[in-house]
mmCIF file of the N, C-alpha and C atoms, coordinates in Angstrom:
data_MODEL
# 
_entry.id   MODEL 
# 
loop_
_atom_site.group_PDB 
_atom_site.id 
_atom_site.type_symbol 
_atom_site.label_atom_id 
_atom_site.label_alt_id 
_atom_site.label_comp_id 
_atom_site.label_asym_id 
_atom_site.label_entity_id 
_atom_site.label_seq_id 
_atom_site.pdbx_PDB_ins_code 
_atom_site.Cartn_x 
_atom_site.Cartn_y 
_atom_site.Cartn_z 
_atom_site.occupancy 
_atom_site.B_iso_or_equiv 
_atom_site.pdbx_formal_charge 
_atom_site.auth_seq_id 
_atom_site.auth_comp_id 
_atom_site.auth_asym_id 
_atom_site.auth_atom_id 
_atom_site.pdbx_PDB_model_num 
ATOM 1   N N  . UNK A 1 1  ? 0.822   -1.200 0.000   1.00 0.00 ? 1  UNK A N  1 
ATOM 2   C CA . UNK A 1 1  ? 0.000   0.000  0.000   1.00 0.00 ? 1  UNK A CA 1 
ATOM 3   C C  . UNK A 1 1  ? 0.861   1.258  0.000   1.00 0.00 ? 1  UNK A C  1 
ATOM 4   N N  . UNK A 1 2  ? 1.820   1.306  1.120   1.00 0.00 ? 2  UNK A N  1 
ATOM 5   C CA . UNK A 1 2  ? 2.797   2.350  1.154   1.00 0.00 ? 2  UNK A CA 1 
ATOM 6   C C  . UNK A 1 2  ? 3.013   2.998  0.042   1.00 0.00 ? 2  UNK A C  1 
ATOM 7   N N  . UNK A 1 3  ? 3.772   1.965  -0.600  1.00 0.00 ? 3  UNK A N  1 
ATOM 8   C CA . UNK A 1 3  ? 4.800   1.992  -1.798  1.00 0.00 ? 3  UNK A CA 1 
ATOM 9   C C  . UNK A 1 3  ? 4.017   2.205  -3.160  1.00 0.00 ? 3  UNK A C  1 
ATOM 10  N N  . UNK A 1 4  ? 2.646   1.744  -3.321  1.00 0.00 ? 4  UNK A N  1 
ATOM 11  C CA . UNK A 1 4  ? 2.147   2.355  -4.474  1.00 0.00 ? 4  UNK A CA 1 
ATOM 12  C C  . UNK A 1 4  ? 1.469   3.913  -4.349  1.00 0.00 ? 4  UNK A C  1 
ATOM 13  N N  . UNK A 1 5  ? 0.965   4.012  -2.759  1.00 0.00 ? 5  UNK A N  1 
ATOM 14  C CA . UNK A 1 5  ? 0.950   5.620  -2.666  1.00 0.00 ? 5  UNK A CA 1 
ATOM 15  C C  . UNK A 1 5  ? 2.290   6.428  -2.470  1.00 0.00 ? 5  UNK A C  1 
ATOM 16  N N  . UNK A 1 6  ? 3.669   6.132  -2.272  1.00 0.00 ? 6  UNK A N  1 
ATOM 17  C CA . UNK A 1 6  ? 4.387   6.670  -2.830  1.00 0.00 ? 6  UNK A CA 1 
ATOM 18  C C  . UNK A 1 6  ? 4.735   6.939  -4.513  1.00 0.00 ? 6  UNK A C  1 
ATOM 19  N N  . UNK A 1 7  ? 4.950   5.633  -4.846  1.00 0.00 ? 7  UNK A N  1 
ATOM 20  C CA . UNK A 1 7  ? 5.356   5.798  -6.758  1.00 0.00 ? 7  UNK A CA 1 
ATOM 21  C C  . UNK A 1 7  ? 3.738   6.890  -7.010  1.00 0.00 ? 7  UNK A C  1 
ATOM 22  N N  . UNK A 1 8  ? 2.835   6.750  -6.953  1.00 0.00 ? 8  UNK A N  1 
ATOM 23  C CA . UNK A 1 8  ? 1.832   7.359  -7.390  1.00 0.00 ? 8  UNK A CA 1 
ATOM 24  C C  . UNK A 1 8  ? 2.106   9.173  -6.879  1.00 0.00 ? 8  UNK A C  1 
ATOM 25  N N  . UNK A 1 9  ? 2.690   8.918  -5.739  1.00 0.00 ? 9  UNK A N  1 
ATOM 26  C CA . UNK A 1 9  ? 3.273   10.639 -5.542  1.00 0.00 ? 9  UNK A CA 1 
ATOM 27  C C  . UNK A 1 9  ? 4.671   11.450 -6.526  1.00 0.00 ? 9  UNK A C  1 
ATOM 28  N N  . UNK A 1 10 ? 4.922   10.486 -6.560  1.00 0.00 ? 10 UNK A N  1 
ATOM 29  C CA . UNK A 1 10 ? 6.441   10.510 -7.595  1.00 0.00 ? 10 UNK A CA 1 
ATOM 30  C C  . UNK A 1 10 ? 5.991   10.622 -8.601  1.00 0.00 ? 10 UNK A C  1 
ATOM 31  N N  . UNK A 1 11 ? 4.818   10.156 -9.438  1.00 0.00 ? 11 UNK A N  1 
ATOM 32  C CA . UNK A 1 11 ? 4.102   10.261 -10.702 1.00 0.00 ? 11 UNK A CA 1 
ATOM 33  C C  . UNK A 1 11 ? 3.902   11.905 -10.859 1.00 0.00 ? 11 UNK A C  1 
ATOM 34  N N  . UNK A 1 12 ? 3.046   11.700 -9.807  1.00 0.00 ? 12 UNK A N  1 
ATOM 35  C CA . UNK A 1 12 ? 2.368   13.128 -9.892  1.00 0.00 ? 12 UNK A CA 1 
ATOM 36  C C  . UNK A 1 12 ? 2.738   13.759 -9.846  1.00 0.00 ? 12 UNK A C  1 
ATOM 37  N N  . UNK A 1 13 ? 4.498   14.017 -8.619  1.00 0.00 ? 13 UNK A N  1 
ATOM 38  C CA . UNK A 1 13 ? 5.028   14.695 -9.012  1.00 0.00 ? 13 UNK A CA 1 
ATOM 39  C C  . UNK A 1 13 ? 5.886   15.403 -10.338 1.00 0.00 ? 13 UNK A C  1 
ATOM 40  N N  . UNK A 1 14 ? 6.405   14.382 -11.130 1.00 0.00 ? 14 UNK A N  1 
ATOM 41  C CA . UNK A 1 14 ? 7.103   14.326 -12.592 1.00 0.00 ? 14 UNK A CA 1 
ATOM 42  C C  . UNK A 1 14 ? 5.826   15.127 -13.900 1.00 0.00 ? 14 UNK A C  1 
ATOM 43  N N  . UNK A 1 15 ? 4.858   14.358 -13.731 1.00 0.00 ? 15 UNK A N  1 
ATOM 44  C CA . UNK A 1 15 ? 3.833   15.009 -14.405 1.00 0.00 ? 15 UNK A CA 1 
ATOM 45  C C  . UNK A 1 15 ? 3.821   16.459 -14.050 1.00 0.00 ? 15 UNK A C  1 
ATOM 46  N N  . UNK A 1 16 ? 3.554   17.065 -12.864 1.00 0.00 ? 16 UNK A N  1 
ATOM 47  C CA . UNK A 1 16 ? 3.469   18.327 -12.476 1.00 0.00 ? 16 UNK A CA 1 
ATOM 48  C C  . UNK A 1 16 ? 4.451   19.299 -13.483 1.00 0.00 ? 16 UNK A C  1 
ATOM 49  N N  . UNK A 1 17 ? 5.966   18.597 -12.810 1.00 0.00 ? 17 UNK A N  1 
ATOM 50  C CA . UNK A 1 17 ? 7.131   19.554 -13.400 1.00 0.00 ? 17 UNK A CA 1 
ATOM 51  C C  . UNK A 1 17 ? 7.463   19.556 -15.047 1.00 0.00 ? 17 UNK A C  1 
ATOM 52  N N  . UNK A 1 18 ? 6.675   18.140 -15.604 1.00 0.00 ? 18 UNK A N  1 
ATOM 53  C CA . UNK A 1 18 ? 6.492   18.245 -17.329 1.00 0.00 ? 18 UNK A CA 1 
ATOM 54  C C  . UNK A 1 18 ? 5.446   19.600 -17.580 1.00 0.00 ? 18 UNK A C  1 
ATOM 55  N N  . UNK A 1 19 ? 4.146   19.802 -16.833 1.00 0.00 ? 19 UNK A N  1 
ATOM 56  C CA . UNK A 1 19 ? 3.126   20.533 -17.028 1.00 0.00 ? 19 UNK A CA 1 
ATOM 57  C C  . UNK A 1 19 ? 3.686   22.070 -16.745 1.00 0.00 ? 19 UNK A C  1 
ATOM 58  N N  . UNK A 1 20 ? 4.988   22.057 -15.873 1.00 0.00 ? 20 UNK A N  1 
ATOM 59  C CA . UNK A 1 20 ? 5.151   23.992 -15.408 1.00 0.00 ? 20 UNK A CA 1 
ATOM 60  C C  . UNK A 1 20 ? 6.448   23.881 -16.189 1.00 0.00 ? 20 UNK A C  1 
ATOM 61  N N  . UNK A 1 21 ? 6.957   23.068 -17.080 1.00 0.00 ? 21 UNK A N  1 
ATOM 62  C CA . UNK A 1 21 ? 8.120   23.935 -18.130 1.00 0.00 ? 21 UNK A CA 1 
ATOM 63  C C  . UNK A 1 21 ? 7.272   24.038 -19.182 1.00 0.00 ? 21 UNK A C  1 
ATOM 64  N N  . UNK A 1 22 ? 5.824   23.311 -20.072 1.00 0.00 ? 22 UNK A N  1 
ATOM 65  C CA . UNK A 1 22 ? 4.943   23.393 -21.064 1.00 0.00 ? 22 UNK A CA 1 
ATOM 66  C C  . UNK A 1 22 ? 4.194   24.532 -20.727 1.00 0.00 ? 22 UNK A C  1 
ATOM 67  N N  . UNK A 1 23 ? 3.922   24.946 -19.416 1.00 0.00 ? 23 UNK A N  1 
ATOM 68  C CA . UNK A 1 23 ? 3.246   26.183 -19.410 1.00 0.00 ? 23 UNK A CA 1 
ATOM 69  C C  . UNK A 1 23 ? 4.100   27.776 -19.312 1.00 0.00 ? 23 UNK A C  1 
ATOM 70  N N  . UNK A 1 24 ? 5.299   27.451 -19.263 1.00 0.00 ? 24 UNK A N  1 
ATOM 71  C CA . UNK A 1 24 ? 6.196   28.553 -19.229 1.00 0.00 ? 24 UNK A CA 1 
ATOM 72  C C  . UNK A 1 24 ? 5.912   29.111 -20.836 1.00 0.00 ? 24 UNK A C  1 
ATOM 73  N N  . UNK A 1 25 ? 5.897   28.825 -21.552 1.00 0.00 ? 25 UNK A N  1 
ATOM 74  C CA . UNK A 1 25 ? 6.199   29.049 -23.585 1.00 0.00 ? 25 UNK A CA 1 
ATOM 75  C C  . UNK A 1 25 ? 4.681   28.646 -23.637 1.00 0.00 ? 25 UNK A C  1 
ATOM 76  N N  . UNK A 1 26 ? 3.694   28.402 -23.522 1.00 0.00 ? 26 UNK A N  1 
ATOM 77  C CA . UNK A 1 26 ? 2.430   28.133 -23.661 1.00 0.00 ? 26 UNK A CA 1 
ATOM 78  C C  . UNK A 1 26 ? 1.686   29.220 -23.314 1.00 0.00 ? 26 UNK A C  1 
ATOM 79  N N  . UNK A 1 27 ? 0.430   29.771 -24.436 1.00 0.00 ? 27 UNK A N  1 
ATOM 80  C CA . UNK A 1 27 ? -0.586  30.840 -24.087 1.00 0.00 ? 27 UNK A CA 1 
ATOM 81  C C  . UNK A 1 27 ? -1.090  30.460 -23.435 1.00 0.00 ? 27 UNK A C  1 
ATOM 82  N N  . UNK A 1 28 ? -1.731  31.158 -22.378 1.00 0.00 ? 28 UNK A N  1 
ATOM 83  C CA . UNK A 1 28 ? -3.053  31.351 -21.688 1.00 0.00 ? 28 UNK A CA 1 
ATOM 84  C C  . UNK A 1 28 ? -3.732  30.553 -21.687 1.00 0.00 ? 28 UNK A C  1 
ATOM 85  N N  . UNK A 1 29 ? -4.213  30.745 -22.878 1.00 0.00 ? 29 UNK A N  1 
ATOM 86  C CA . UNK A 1 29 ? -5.603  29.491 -23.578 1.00 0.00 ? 29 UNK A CA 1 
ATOM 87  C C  . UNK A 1 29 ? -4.762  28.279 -23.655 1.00 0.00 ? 29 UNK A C  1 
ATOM 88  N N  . UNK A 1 30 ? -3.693  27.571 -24.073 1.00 0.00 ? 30 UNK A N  1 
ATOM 89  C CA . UNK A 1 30 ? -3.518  26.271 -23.893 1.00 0.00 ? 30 UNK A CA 1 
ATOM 90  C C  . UNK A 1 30 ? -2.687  26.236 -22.463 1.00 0.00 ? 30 UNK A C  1 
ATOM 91  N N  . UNK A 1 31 ? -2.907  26.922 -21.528 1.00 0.00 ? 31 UNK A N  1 
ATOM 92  C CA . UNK A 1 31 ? -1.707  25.884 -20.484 1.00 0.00 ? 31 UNK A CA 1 
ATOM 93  C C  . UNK A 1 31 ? -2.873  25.061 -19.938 1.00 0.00 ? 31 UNK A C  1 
ATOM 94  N N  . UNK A 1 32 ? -2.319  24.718 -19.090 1.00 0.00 ? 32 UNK A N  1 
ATOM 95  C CA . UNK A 1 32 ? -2.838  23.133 -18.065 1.00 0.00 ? 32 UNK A CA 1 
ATOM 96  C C  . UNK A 1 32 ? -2.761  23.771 -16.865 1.00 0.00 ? 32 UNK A C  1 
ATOM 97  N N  . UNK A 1 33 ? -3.985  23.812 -16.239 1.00 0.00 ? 33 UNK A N  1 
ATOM 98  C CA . UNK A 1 33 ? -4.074  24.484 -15.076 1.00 0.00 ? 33 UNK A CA 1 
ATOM 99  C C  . UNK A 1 33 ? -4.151  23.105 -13.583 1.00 0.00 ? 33 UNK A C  1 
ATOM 100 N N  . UNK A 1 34 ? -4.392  22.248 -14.010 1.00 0.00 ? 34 UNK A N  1 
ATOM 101 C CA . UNK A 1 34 ? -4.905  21.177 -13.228 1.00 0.00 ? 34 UNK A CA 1 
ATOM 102 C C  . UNK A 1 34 ? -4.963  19.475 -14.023 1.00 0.00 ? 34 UNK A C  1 
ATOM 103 N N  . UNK A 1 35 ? -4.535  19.093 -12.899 1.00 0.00 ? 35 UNK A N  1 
ATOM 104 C CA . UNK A 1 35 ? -4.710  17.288 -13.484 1.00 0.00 ? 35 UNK A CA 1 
ATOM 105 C C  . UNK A 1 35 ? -5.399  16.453 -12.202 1.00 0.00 ? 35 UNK A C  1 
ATOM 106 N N  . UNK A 1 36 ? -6.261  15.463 -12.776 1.00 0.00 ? 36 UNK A N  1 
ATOM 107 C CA . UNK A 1 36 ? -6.662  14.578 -11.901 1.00 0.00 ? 36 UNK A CA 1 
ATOM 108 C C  . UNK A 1 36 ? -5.810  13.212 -12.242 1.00 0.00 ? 36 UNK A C  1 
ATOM 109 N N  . UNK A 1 37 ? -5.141  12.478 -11.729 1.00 0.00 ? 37 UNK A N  1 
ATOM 110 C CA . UNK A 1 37 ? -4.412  11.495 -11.524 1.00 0.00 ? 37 UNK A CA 1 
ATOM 111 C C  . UNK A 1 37 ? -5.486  10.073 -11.305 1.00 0.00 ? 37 UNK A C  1 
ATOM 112 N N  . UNK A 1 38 ? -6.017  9.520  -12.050 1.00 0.00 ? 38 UNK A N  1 
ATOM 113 C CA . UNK A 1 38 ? -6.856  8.021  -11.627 1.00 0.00 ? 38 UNK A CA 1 
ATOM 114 C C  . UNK A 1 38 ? -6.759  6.963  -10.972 1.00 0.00 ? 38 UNK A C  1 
ATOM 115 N N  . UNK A 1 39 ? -6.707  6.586  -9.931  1.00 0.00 ? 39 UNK A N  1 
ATOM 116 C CA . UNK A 1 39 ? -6.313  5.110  -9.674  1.00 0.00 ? 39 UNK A CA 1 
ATOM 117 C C  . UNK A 1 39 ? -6.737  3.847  -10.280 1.00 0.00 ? 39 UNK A C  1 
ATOM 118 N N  . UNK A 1 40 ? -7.732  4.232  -11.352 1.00 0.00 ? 40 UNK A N  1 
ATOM 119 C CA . UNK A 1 40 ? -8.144  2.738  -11.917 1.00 0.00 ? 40 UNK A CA 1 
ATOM 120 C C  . UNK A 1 40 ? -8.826  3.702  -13.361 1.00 0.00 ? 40 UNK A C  1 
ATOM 121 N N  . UNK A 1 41 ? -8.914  2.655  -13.816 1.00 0.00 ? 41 UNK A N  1 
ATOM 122 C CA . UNK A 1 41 ? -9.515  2.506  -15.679 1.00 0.00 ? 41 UNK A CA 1 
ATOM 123 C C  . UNK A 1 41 ? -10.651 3.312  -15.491 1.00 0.00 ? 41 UNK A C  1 
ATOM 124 N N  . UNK A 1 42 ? -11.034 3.772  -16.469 1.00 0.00 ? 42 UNK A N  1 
ATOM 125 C CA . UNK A 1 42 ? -12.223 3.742  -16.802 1.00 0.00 ? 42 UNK A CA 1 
ATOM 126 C C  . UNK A 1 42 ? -13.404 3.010  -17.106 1.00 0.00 ? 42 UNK A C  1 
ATOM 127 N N  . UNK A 1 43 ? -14.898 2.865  -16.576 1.00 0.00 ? 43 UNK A N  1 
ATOM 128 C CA . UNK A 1 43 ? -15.393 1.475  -16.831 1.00 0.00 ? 43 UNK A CA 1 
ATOM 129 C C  . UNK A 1 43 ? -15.243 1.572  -18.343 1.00 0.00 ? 43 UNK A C  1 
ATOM 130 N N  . UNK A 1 44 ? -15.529 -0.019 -18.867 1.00 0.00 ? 44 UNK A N  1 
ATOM 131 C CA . UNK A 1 44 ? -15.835 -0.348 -20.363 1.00 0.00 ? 44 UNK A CA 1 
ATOM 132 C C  . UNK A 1 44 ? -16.959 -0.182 -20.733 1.00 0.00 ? 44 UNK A C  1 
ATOM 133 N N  . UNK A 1 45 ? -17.328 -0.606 -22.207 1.00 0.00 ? 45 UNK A N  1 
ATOM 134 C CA . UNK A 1 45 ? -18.241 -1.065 -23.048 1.00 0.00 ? 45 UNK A CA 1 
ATOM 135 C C  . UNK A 1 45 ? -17.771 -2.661 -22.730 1.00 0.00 ? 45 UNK A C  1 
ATOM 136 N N  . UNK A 1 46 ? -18.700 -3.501 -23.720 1.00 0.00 ? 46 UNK A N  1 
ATOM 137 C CA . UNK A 1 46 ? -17.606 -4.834 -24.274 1.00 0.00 ? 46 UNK A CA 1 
ATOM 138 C C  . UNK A 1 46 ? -16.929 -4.804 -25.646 1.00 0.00 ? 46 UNK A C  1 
ATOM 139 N N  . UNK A 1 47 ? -17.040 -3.615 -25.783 1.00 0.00 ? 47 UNK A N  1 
ATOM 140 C CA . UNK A 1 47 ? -16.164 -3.319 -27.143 1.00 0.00 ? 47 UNK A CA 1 
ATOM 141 C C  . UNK A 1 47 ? -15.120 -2.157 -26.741 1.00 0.00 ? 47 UNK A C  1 
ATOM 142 N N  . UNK A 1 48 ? -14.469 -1.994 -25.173 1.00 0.00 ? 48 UNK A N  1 
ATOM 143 C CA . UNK A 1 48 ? -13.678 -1.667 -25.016 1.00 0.00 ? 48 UNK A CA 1 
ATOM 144 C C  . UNK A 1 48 ? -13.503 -0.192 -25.192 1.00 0.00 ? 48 UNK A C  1 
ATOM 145 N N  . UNK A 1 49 ? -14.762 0.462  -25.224 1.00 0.00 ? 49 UNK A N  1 
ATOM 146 C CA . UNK A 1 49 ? -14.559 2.220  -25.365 1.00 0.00 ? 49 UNK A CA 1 
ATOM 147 C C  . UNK A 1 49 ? -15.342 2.313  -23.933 1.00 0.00 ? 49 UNK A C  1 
ATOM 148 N N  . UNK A 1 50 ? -15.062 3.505  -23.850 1.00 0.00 ? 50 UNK A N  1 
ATOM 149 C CA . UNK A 1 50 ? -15.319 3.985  -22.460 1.00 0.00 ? 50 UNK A CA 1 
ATOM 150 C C  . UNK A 1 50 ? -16.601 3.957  -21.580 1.00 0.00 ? 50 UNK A C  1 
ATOM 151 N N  . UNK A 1 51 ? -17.745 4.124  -21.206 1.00 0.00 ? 51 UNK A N  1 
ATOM 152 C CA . UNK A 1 51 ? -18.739 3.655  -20.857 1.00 0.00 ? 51 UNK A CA 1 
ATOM 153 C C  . UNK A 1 51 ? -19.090 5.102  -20.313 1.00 0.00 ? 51 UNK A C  1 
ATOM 154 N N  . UNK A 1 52 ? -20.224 6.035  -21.194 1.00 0.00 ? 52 UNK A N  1 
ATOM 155 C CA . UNK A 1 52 ? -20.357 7.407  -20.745 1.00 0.00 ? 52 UNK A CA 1 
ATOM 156 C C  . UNK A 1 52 ? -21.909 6.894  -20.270 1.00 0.00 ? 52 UNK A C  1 
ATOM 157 N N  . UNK A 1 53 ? -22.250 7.903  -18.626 1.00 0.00 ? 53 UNK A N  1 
ATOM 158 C CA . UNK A 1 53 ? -23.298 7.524  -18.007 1.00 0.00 ? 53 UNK A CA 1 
ATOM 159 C C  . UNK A 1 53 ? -24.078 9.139  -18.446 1.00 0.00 ? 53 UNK A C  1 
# 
């Protein structure tokens, strides 16, 4: 448990610091203000696309 809520902090962290050198040279209108991080899939279809409720 520890250890995957660590690597999952380490993720998030790396992602973060990819997202604030892309928003340094990036307008307004495209930076990335926010990310949600998932712990699991998205449900399916049985044809494997996403399952919108």
């Amino acid at each position: 448990m520890y250890c995957q809520a660590l690597r999952r902090a380490q993720e998030a962290q790396s992602l973060q610091e990819l997202i604030d050198e892309y928003n340094v040279n990036a307008p307004a209108y495209k930076r990335i203000y926010s990310i949600k991080v998932r712990e699991s899939e998205f449900e399916k279809t049985a044809s494997r696309k996403i399952k919108r409720s």
